[in-house]
C-alpha positions as CSV (number, residue, x, y, z in Angstrom):
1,X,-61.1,55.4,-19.3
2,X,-59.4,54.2,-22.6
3,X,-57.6,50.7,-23.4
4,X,-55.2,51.8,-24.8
5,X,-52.3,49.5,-27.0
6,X,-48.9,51.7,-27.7
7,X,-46.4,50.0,-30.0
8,X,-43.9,53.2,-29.3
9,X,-41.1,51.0,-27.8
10,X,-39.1,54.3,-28.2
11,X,-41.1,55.6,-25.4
12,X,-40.1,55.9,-21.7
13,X,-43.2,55.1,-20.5
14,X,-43.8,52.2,-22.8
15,X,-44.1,48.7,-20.9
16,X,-45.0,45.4,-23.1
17,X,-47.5,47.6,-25.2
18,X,-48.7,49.6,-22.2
19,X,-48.4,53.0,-20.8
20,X,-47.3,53.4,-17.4
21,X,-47.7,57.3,-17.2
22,X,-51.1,57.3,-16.1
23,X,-53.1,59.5,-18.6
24,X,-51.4,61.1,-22.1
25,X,-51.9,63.7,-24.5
26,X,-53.2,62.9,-28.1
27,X,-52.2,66.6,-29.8
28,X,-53.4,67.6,-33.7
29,X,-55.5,70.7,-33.1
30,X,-56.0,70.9,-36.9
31,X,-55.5,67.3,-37.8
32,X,-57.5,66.0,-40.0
33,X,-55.3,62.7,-41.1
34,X,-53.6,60.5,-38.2
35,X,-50.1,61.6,-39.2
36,X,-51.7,64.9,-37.9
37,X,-51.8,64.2,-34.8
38,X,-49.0,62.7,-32.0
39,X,-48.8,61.5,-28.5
40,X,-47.6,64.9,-26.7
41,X,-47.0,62.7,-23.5
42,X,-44.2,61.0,-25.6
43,X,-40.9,60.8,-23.8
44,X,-37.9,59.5,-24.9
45,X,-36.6,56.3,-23.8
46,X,-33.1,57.2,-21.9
47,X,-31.2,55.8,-19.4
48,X,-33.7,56.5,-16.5
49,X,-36.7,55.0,-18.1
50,X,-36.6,51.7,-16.1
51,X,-37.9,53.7,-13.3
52,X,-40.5,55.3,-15.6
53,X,-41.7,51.7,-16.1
54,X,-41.9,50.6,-12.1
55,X,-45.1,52.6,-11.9
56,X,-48.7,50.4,-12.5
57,X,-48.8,49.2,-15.9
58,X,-52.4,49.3,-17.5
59,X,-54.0,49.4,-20.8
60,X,-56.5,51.2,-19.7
61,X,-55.7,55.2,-19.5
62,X,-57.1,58.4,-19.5
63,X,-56.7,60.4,-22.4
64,X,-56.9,63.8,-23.2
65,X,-57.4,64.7,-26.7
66,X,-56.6,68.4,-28.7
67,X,-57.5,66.7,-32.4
68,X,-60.7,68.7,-32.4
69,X,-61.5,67.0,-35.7
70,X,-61.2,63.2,-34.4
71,X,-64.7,61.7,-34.0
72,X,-64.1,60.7,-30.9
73,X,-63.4,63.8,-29.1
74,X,-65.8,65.0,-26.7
75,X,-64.4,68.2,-24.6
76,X,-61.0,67.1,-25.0
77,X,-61.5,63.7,-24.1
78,X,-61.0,61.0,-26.1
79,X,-64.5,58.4,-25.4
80,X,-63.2,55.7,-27.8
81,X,-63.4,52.7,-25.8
82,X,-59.8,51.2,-27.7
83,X,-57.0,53.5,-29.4
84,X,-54.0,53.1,-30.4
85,X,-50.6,55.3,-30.4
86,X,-48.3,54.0,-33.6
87,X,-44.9,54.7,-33.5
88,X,-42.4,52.0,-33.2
89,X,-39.0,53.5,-32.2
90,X,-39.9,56.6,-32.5
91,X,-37.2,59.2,-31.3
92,X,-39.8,62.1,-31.0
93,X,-43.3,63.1,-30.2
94,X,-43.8,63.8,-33.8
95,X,-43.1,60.5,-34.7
96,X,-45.9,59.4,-33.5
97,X,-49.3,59.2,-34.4
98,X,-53.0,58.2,-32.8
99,X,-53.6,55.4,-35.1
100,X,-57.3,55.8,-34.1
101,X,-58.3,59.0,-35.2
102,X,-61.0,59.5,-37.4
103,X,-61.7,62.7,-38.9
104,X,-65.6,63.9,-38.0
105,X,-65.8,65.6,-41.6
């Protein structure tokens, strides 16, 4: 498992810097730059999302990872201990961004 700190407020399953969705999606299969890569869990904060956030709230997360590049993928799994997801009130997935990738090359 990941901690995990999201400052996407914009995001549905954002709660006080936390995700409540259980595990995400870090996408950028070619990334090799943070703004190359983006939270593919991301959902937009609508009129439901109060029930998105009544689930458990955690920072720490499971997190799938496509950024083949990122130094911390291992099989599509992100084994960074602490990552962050930058984004503020972002409005889609692409405006966000793993603010923890680093790029093996």
């Amino acid at each position: 498992m990941t901690f995990l700190d999201c400052s996407v407020t914009g995001c549905a399953y954002n709660a006080d810097r936390c995700c409540c969705k259980g595990d995400i999606c870090v996408e950028g299969k070619e990334a090799h730059r943070e703004q190359e890569t983006c939270c593919g869990s991301f959902k937009e904060r609508g009129e439901n999302s109060a029930q998105n956030t009544a689930k458990r709230i955690s920072k720490e997360i499971e997190v799938s990872c496509e950024a083949c590049n990122c130094m911390f993928n291992e099989n599509k799994k992100c084994c960074a201990d602490h990552i962050g997801i930058a984004g503020g009130s972002a409005c889609t997935c692409g405006e966000t961004e793993c603010a923890s990738f680093r790029c093996k090359e």
